[in-house]
Steps between C-alpha positions, in 0.01 A plus 500: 500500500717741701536849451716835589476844573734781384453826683710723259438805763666382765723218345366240722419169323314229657472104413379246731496691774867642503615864418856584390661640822869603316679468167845514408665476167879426388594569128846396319542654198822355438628168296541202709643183318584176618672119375448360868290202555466677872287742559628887526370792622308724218542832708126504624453517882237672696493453929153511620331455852159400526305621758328147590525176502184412306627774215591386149777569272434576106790491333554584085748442308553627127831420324549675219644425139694192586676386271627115400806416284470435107827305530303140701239398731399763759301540802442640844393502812372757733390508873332675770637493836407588810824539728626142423203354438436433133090599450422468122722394192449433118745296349652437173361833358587560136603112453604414139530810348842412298470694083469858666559734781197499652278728700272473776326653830428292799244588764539315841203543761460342890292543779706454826361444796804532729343514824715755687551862591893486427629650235545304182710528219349408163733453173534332165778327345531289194762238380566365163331160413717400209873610337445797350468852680162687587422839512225713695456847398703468160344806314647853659179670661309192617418423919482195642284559861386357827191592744408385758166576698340444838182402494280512814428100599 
């Protein structure tokens, strides 16, 4: 079984040997819709350099309240990449949804393990999977957010 420390004093948190070194976090609290079947930009980007080559990248994603049409079959898909290097992706998200709008939130998590010392630009971007348009952040107030962490190799 493994385990994992949390040291609330001094925000350090250590699993399997590594300790987060930096995090960054990118918010968009506005709507972003799309009807393209290629991927977009959803307004998230963070630029972070790690500080060795053996480091890790943690990156979360949360998309809030997306929302599929009522009016026919729906979906997305959403992606993680890494400069122009896709790293993680769910697709088809919210398939077959067709009576209703319909509302969801989509978490998206990756370890990277870039190896480099450059900086590196993380982002996510989504594309429509069917005919009909989807919707990220579709209720006024909600945040849809990426971080990213080091974490000592």
């Amino acid at each position: 079984a493994s385990s994992s420390t949390v040291l609330y004093g001094d925000n350090t948190w250590a699993a399997a040997g590594g300790k987060i070194l930096q995090v960054q976090h990118d918010i968009h609290t506005g709507t972003a819709s799309t009807t393209s079947s290629s991927y977009q930009d959803i307004p998230l980007e963070i630029t972070i350099t790690p500080s060795s080559t053996s480091n890790k990248i943690l990156c979360f994603v949360n998309l809030a309240s997306i929302a599929t049409s009522g009016s026919g079959t729906s979906a997305m898909s959403v992606r993680i990449v890494r400069d122009s290097t896709e790293i993680a992706t769910t697709t088809n998200f919210g398939y077959g949804q067709t009576t209703s709008t319909n509302y969801f939130t989509l978490g998206l998590h990756k370890e990277d393990s870039p190896s480099s010392t450059s900086a590196l630009t993380y982002k996510v971007q989504f594309k429509n999977r069917e005919a009909n348009t989807v919707t990220i952040n579709s209720y006024s107030g909600d945040a849809t957010t990426l971080t990213v962490m080091e974490v000592a190799g």
